[in-house]
N, C-alpha and C positions, 0 to 999 in steps of 0.2 A: 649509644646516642639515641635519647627520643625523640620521635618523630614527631614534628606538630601539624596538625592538617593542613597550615598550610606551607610549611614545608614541603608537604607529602604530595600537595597539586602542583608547586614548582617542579617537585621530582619528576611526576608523570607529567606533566606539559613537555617538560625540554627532556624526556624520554621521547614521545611519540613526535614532540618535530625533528628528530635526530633520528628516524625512522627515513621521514622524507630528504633529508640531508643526505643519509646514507644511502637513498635509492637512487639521486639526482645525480650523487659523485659519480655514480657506476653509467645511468642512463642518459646524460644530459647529452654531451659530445655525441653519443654512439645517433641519437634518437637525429637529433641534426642533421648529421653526417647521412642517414637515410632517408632525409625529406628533401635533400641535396644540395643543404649550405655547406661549403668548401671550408678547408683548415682556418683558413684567414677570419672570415664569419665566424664558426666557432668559435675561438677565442677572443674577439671582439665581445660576443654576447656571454661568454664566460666572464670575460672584464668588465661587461655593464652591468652583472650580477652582482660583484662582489663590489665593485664604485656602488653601489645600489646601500649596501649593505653598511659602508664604509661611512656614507650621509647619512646613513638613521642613526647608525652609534653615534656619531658628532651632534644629531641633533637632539637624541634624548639624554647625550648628555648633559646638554645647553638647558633642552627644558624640561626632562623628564620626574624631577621634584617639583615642576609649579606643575606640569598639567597631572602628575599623578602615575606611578607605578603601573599601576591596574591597570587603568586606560594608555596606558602608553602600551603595555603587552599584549592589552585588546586589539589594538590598532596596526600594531605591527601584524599579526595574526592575519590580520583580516588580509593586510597590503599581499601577504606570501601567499593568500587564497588566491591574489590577483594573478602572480606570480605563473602560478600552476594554471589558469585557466586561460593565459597566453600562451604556454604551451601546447596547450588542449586545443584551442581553435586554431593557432599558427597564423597569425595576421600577415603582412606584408613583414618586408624583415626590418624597414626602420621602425614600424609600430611595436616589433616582436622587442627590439632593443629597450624602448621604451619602457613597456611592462616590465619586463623582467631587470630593468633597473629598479622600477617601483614595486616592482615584487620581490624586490634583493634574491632573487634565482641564485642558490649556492650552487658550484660545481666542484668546492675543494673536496669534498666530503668530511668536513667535520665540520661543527658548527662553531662558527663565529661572530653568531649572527647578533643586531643590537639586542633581541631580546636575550641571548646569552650573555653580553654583560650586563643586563636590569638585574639579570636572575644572579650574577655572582655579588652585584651590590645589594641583593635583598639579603642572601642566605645569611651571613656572620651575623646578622640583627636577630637570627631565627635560633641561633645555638648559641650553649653555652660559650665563656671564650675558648676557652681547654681545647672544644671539639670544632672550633674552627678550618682550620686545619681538614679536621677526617670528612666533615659534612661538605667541601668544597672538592674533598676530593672523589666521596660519593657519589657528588652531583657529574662531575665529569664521567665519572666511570660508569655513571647509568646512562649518557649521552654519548660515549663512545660503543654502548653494547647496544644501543636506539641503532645509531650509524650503521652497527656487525650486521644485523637483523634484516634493514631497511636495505644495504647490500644485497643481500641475498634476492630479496624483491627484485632484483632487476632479472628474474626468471619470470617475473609477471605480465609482460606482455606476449610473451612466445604462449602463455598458459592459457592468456584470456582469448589468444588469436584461433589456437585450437579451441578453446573449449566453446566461445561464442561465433568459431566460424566467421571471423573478418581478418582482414589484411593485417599485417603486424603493422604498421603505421596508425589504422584505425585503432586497435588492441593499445598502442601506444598510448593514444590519446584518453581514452577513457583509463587510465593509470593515470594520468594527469589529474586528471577528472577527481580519483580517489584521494591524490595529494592535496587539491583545491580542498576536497572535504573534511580530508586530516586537520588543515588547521583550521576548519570553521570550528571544530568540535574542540581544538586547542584553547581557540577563543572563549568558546564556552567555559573552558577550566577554570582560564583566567577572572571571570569575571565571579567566581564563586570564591575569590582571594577577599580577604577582610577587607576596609575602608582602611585609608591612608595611613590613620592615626593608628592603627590595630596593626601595620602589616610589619612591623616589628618592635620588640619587646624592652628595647632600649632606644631610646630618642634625646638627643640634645634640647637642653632646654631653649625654649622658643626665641629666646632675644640672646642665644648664646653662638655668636660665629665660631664653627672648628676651627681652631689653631694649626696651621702645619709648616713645624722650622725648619731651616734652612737645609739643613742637611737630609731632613727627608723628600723635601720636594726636589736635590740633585740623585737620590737611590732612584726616585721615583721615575726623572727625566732618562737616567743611566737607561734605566729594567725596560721602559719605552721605546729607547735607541736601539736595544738589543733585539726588542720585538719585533721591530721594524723590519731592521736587516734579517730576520728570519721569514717574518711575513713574503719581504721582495722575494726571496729566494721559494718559498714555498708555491709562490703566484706559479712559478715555472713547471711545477709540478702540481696540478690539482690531481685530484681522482678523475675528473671528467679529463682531461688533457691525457692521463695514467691509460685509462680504459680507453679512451678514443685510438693511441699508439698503440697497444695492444688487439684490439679491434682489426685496425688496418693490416697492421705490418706479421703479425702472424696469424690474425683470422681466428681468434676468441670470439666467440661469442657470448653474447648476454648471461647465458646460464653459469660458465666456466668464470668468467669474469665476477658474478657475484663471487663465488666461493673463495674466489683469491681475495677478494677485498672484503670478505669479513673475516679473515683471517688475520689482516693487517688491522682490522680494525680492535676486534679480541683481543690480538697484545700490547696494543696500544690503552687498552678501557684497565688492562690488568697493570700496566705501568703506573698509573694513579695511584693505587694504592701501596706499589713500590714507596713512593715517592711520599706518600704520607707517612709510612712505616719510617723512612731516611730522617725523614723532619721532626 
């Protein structure tokens, strides 16, 4: 399959945000837990994160054809910069809820974020139909190896605390710091994506409404339902929730903890292409 440029900055955008997904899964809960919000807290601002996340998917998908692709990944981008730099300063904790609602703060560790569906509605316009299929599944498996990688990161504050000689809370914070900048340069990608009309290679024609019968819009409602009852069920288990239980109850710390969650994450990024091979 070849790769068209802009393809190839979809790819690396939701690589390097699936960097900071996979850092957040591992340090979100633990970094809390050490500023001294309690279980209850945590999970609350775990659930504001991902309710955060849940309204921008519903809303770009309400408006994200009229105000535009681009700008809607731009945007979103920016909102997660917000995200990470309510982390970084730690306001009051209903302010912290706040932000990190409008920062959609992930703590599952994988990304499900709105600009991860723009990016699965953009890519099939970007390849042939044949390679639909492998290009969707390449796209996962470069964002679940973002995730392996960005796990690992959660060795990054115990390094920065040593190496710059301040408290691991301060060390904390400027990892934040790094993530706020991760997706400013995200943004940057984004905005180097063609114009609307360009950003894929097959378009309906203009005064032509898509057709979708009956029977696909009940597969469609089915595959949703199914989603759902997975989603519920995964809420109970994020990474941040994963590492926070391990954390406490046997006394892992950050370093040990990355390596076990890029390890789940690795054979999770190597299942995609299971799965495209099967289909």
């Amino acid at each position: 399959m070849r790769l068209s440029r802009t393809l190839l900055l979809i790819y690396v955008a939701g690589f390097l945000r699936s960097l900071g997904v996979g850092l957040l899964g591992v340090i979100l809960a633990v970094y809390l837990s050490r500023v001294g919000v309690g279980a209850t807290g945590i999970g609350v601002a775990i659930g504001a994160g991902l309710l955060g996340a849940c309204a921008a998917t519903a809303v770009v998908a309400w408006a994200g054809s009229r105000v535009g692709y681009r700008t809607s990944l731009v945007a979103l981008s920016l909102l997660a910069a917000v995200g990470g730099g309510a982390l970084a300063a730690l306001p009051s904790f209903p302010v912290l809820l706040l932000l990190v609602f409008i920062g959609m703060v992930n703590g599952m560790g994988t990304d499900r974020s709105a600009a991860f569906a723009l990016e699965q509605a953009i890519i099939p316009g970007l390849v042939p139909e044949r390679s639909r299929t492998w290009g969707l599944s390449w796209y996962n498996v470069l964002l679940d190896s973002g995730g392996a990688i960005g796990a690992l990161g959660a060795a990054l504050p115990l390094a920065v605390s040593l190496w710059s000689h301040v408290d691991l809370v301060a060390a904390y914070r400027y990892v934040f710091l790094g993530y706020t900048g991760l997706h400013v340069v995200i943004a940057g990608l984004y905005l180097l994506l063609p114009v609307e009309s360009q950003l894929t290679h097959r378009q309906e024609p203009a005064r032509q409404e898509p057709t979708v019968s009956l029977q696909s819009r009940r597969i469609v409602h089915r595959i949703a339902a199914l989603f759902a009852i997975d989603a519920f069920g995964g809420g109970f288990l994020t990474d941040a929730l994963v590492a926070y239980w391990f954390f406490h109850r046997f006394g892992i710390g950050e370093q040990k903890l990355g390596i076990l969650f890029f390890a789940v994450h690795v054979l999770n990024a190597a299942s995609h292409l299971g799965a495209a091979w099967i289909a």
